[in-house]
C-alpha positions as CSV (number, residue, x, y, z in Angstrom):
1,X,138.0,137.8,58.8
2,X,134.6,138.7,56.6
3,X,135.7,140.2,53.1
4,X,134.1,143.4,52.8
5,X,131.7,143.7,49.8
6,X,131.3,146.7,48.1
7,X,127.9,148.0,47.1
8,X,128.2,147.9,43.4
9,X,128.9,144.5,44.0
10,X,125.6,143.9,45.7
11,X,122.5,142.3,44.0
12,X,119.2,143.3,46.8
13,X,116.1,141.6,45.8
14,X,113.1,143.2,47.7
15,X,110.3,139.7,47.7
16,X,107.1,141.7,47.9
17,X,104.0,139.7,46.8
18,X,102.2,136.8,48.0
19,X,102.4,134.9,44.9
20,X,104.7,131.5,44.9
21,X,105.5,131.7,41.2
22,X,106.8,134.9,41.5
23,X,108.8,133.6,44.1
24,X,110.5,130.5,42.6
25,X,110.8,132.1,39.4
26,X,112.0,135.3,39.8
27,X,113.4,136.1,43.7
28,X,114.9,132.7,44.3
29,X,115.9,132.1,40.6
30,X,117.5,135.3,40.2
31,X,118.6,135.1,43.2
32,X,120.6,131.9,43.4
33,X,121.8,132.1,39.7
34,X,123.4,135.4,40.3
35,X,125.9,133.7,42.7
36,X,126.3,130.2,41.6
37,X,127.1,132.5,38.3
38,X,129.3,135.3,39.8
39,X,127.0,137.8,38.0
40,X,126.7,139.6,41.5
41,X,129.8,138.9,44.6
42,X,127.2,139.7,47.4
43,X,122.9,139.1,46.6
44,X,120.1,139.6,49.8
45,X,116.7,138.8,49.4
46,X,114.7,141.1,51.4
47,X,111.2,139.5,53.0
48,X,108.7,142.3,53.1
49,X,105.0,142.8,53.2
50,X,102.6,139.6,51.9
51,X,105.9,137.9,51.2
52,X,106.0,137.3,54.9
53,X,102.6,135.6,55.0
54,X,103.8,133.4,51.9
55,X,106.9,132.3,53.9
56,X,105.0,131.1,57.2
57,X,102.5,129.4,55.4
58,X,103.9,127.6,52.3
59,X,106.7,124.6,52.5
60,X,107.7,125.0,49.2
61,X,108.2,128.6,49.7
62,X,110.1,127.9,52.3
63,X,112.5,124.6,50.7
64,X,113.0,127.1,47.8
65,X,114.3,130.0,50.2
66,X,116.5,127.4,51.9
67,X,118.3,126.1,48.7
68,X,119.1,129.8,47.6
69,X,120.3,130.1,51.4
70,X,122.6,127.0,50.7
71,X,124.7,128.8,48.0
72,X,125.1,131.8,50.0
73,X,122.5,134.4,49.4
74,X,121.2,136.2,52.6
75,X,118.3,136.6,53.8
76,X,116.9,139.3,56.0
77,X,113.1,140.4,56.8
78,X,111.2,143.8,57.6
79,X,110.3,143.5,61.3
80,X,107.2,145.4,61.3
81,X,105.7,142.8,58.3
82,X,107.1,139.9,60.3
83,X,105.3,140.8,63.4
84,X,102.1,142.0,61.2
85,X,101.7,139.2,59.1
């Protein structure tokens, strides 16, 4: 049985821009710290807009987005910026 995780308890990142610093340094930092911390029970990192394009195209991007996914944090993506970039 999933443990239900209040939203109070819930750290959601929205990944926005194309840019891979940004992305290492602040989304998947932030974002893997929080729960390898326990400053936040439940964090998402949402993939929207150039963030998308980032993701396809970069391997770094995309090591960095699995190691945070190795500790726990999820990971969901707008559908509409998937399909357009």
């Amino acid at each position: 049985m999933t443990k239900s995780v209040s939203p109070a308890d819930t750290l959601c990142l929205i990944w926005l821009n194309a840019d891979p610093g940004a992305a290492k340094n602040m989304v998947f930092m932030y974002g893997g710290n929080s729960l390898r911390h326990g400053w936040w029970e439940h964090v998402q990192i949402i993939v929207w807009g150039p963030s998308a394009q980032l993701l396809v195209n970069d391997t770094d991007v995309q090591q960095g987005l699995r190691q945070v996914m190795e500790v726990g944090v999820e990971v969901c993506a707008c559908k509409a910026c998937a399909a357009n970039y």
